[in-house]
N, C-alpha and C positions, 0 to 999 in steps of 0.2 A: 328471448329470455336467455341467462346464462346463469350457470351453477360455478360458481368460487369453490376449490376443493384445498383441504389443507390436506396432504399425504405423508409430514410427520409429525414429532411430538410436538414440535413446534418451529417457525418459522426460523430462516437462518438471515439474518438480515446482515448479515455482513457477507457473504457471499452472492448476495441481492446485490447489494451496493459494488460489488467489487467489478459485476458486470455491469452495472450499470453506467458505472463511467470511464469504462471502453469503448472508445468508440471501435463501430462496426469496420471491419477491412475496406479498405479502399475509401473511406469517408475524411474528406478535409477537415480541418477544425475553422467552420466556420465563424465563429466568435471572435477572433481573436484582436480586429478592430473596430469591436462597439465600443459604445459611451455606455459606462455604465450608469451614468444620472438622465440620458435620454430614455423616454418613455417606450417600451416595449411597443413594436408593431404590431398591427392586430393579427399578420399573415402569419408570423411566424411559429411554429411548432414548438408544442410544448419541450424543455428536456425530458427524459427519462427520467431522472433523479426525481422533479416534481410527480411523477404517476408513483416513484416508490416512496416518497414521501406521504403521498394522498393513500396507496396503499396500506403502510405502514398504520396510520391513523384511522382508516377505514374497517382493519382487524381489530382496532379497540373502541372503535364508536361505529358501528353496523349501519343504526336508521339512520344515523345522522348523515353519510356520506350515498344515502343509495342501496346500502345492502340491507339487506332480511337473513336473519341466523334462520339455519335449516337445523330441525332439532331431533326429525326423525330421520337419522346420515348415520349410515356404518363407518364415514369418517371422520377423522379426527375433530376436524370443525368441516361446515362446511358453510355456505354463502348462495341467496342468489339476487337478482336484480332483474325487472326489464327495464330498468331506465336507461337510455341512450349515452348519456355520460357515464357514468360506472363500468358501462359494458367497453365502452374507446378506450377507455383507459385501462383498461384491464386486456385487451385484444393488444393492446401498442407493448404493454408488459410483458405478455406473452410473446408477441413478433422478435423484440428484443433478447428472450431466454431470460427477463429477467424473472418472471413469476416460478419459471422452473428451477432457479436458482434459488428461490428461496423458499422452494417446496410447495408449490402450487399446481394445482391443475384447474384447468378452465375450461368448461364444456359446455357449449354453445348450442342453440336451437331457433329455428326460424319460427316455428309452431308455436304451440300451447307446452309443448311435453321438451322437457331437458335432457338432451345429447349425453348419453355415458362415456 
């Protein structure tokens, strides 16, 4: 299970995006001789950008994407999930700095009981 926390008034989504497409030190840009009308490989990893896009959409449609609005939260908003896709994508956002960038906290739990 994990818990989505929002920790301001509201999301800063351009500070989101603004890490989100930096790439990380030391990281080649891989892309740079695809085809863009050839068909995506199945191996390869999402961008960033799509997780804050899926994000971004997932703060204004909750069931739709996986999340449950938590309504008893002394936070701003908050979020949780166990579904396995919400939670990757949200874990990859996090890895990246990008959820903290856009005023998120994400707290994780192997159990039954959500990590503070």
């Amino acid at each position: 299970m994990a818990m989505l926390e929002l920790v301001g008034p509201k999301p800063d989504w351009y500070t989101a995006l603004g890490v989100a497409l930096t790439r990380p030190p030391g990281t080649p840009e891989r892309r740079t001789n695809d085809d863009p009308f050839a068909p995506v490989p199945p191996d390869r990893p999402r961008r960033i950008s799509d997780d804050l896009a899926w994000l971004r959409q997932a703060v204004d449609e909750p069931t739709r994407f996986g999340l449950e609005a938590v309504a008893d939260s002394a936070a701003v908003a908050a979020w949780r999930s166990e579904d396995d896709e919400p939670i990757m994508r949200l874990c990859r956002l996090r890895d990246r700095g990008v959820l903290d960038a856009a005023g998120f906290l994400l707290h994780e739990s192997s159990g039954g009981e959500v990590a503070a």
